[in-house]
C-alpha positions as CSV (number, residue, x, y, z in Angstrom):
1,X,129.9,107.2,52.1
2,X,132.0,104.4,52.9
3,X,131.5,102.4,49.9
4,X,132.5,105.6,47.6
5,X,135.5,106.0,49.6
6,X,136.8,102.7,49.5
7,X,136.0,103.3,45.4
8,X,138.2,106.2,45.2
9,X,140.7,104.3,47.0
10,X,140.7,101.4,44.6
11,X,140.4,103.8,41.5
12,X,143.4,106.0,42.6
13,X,146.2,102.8,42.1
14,X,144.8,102.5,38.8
15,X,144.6,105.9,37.8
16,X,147.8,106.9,38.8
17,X,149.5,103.3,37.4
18,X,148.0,104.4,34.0
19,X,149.8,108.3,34.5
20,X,153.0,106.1,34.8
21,X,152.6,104.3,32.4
22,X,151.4,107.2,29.8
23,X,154.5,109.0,31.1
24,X,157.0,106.3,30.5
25,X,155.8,105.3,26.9
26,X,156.7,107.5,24.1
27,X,155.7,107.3,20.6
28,X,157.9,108.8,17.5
29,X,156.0,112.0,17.2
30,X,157.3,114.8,19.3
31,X,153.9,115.8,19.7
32,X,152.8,112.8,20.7
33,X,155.2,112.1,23.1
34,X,154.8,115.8,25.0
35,X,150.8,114.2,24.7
36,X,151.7,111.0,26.7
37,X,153.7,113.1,29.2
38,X,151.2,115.9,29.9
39,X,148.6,112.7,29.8
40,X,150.6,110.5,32.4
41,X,150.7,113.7,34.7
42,X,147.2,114.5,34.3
43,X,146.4,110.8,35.0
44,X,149.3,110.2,38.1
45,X,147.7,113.7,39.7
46,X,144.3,112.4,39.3
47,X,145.2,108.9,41.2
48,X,146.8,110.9,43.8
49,X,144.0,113.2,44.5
50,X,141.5,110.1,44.4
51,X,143.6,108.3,46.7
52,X,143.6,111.1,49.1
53,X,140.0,111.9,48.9
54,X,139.0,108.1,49.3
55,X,141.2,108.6,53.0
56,X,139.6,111.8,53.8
57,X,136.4,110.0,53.4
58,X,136.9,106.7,55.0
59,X,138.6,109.2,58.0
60,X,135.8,111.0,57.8
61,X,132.9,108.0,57.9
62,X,135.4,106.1,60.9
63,X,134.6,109.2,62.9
64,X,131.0,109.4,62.0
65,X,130.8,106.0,62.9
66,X,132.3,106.6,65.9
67,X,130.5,109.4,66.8
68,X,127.0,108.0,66.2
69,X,128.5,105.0,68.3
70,X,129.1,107.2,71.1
71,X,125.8,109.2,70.2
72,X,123.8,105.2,70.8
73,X,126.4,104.3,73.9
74,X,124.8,107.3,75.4
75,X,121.4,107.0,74.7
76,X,121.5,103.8,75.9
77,X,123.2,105.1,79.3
78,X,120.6,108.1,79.5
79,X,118.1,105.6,78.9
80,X,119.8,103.0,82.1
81,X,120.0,106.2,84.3
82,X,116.1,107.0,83.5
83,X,114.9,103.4,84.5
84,X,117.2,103.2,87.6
85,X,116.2,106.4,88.6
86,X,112.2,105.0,88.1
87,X,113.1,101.8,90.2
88,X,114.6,103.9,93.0
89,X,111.8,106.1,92.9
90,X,109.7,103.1,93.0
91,X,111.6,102.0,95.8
92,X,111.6,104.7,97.9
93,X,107.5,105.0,97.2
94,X,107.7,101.2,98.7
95,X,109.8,102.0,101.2
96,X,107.7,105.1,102.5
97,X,104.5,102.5,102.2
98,X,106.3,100.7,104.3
99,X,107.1,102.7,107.0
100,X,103.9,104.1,106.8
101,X,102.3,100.8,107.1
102,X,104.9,100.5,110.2
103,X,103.5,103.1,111.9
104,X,99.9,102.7,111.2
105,X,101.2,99.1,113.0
106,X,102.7,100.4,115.6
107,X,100.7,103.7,116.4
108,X,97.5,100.5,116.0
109,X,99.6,98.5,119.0
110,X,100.2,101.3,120.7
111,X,96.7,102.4,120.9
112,X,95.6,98.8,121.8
113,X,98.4,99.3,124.5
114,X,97.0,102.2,126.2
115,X,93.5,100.5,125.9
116,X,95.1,97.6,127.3
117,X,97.0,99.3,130.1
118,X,93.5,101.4,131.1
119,X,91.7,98.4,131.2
120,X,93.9,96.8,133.2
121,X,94.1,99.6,135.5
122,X,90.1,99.6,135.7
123,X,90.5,96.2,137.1
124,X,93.8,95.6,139.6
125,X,93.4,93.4,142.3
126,X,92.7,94.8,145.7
127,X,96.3,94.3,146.9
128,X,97.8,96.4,144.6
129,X,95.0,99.3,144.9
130,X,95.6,99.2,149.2
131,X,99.2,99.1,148.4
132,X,99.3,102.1,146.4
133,X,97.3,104.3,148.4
134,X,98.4,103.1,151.9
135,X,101.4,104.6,150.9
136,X,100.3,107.5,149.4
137,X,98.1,108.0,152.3
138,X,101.0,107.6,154.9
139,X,103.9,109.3,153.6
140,X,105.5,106.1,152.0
141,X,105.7,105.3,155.6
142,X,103.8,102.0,155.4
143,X,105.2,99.1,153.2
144,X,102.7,96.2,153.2
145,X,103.2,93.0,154.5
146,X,103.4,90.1,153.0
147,X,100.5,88.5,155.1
148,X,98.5,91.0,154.0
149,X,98.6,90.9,151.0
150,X,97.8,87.2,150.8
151,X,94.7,88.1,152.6
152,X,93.7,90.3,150.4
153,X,94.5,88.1,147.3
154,X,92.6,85.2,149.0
155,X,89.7,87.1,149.9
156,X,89.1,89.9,147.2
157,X,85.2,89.4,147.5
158,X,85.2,90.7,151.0
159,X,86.4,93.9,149.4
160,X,84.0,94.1,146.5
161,X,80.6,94.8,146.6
162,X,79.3,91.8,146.4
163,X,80.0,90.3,150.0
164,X,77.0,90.8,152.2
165,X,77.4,92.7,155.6
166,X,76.6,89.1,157.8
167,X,79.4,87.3,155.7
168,X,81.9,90.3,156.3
169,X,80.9,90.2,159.9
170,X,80.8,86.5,160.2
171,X,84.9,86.4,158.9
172,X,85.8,89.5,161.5
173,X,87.1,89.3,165.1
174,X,87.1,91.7,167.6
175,X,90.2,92.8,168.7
176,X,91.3,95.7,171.4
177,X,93.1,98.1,169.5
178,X,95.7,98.4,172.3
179,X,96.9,94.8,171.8
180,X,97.4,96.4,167.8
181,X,99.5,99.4,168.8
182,X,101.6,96.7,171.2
183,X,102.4,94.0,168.4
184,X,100.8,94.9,165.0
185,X,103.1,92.1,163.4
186,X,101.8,89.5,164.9
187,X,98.0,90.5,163.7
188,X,99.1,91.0,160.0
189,X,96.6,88.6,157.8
190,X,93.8,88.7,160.0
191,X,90.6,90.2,160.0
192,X,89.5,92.3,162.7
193,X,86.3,94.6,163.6
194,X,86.6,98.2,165.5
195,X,84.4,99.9,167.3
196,X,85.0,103.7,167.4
197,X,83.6,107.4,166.1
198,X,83.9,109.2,163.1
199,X,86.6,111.9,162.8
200,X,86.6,112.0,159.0
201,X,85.2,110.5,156.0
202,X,85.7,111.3,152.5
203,X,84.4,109.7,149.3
204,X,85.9,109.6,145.4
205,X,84.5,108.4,142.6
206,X,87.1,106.5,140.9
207,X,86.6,104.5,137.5
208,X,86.1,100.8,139.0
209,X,84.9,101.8,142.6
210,X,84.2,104.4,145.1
211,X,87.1,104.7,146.9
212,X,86.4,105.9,150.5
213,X,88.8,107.2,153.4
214,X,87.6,106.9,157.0
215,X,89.6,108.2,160.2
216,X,87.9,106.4,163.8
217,X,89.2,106.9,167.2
218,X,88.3,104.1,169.2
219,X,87.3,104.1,173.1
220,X,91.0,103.8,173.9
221,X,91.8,107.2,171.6
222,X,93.6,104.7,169.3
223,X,93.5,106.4,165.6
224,X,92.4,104.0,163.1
225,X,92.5,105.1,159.3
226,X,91.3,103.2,156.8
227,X,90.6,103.3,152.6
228,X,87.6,101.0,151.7
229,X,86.4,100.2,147.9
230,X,83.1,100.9,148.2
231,X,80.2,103.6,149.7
232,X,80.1,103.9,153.3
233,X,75.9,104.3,153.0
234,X,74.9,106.6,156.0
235,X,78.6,107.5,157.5
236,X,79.3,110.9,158.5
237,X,81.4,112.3,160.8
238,X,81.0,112.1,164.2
239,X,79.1,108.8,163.3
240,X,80.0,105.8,166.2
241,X,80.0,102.9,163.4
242,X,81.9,99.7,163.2
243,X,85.0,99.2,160.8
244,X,85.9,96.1,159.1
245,X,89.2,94.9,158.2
246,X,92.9,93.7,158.0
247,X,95.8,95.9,159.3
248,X,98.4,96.9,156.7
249,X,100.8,99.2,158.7
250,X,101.3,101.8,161.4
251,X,102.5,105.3,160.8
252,X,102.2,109.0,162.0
253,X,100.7,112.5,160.7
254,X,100.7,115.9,161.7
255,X,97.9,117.1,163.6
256,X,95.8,120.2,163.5
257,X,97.6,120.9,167.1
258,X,101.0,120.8,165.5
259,X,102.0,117.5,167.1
260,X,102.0,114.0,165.8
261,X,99.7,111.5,165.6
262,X,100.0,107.7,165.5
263,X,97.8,105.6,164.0
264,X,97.1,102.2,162.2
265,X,96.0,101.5,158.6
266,X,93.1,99.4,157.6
267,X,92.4,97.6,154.4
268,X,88.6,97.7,155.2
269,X,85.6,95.5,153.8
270,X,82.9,97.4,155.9
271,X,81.9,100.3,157.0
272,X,78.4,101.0,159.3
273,X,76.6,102.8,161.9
274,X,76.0,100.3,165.5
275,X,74.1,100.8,168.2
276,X,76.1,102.4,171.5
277,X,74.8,100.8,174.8
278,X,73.8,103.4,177.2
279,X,74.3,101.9,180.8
């Protein structure tokens, strides 16, 4: 199209020079002449009309061209659009593998946590155990010492199962409850053995020990309360038995009477029947 048009473009000067020319030259003949004039208009018409058809199409192929320019320019954008839409896709299909990896990571470390945090539970020292239900067990009237819990810390096995009933012995002084309920400060760290009966005694099964709670009254109807990490074997009620242990704090409860009661806690390593001498 283009090459035809710029044809008819070249043509239509010559054409229409030769109608010029036919038109200005005149032979002798009438006839002739009216010939060369009607010849010179046919041919200058014809140049002109070539001329403008040669524009029209050279017009006409610029625009195609341009058009099938813009036709490419926006294939080739549709085309960009389609691959960056791809790569964000594939982006965002990383990016969710990714944060689904994160959490598979994290919900891993926080399941290894919890196991973590159970096991430790399953296994905290003594001192932390006494401490938590001393306070419990009183009120949060009893905050322990820190004598006592050095003792405790130094001398875990006395608490465990593993200590034998002559080394627990052995380790313990008797001690008059009445010189307790005078100065209980100065006896903090020590361990001490009681003598008195049985007002209550429970037992619960927890997942590292057996945790048992024991209330005495002594000869001097001095209450003594105590938690001890293990089974008292053959302690009931009303049982006169022999209690093990360092104090951790005095305190008071309310009685079946209505009144108050004061008594002293016992971080105990032993708990068992004795013998009563009958004078």
């Amino acid at each position: 199209m283009a090459v035809l048009s710029g044809l008819l473009l070249l043509l239509a000067p010559l054409v229409g020079l030769t109608g010029i020319i036919l038109f200005i030259v005149r032979k002798s003949k009438k006839a002739d002449r009216l010939s060369n004039v009607f010849r010179g208009r046919y041919f200058f018409a014809g140049g002109f009309l070539m001329f403008f058809v040669g524009l029209i199409g050279l017009v006409a192929f610029t625009d195609s061209s341009e058009l099938a320019g813009s036709f490419e320019e926006g294939l080739d954008a549709a085309e960009t659009e389609v691959e960056n839409s791809s790569e964000d896709v594939t982006a965002v299909e990383e990016l969710s593998n990714d944060d689904l990896s994160t959490e598979n990571v994290i919900e891993s470390e926080d399941t290894s946590s919890k196991a973590e945090i159970e096991e430790e539970n399953d296994s905290l020292p003594y001192a932390i155990m006494f401490e938590d239900h001393a306070s419990y067990a009183s009120d949060n009237q009893i905050e322990m010492h820190d004598k006592s819990i050095d003792f405790i810390n130094e001398n875990e096995v006395l608490f465990s199962e593993d200590a034998s009933a002559e080394e627990i012995f052995s380790d313990a002084d008797e001690v008059d409850t009445r010189e307790l309920t005078k100065s209980l400060s100065n006896h903090y760290g020590n361990h001490y053995q009681i003598n008195g009966t049985v007002i209550e005694i429970e037992e619960e099964e927890m997942p590292s020990a057996i945790l048992t709670y024991i209330h005495i009254l002594d000869e001097n109807f001095n209450s003594i309360t105590a938690i001890l990490y293990k089974e008292a074997e053959g302690v009931f009620e009303n049982d006169d038995i022999t209690l093990t242990g360092t104090p951790l704090g005095a305190y008071s409860f309310e009685n079946v009477s209505g009144g108050h009661t004061n008594a002293i806690f016992f971080a105990a390593t032993h708990a068992e029947h004795y013998e009563v001498e009958i004078e």
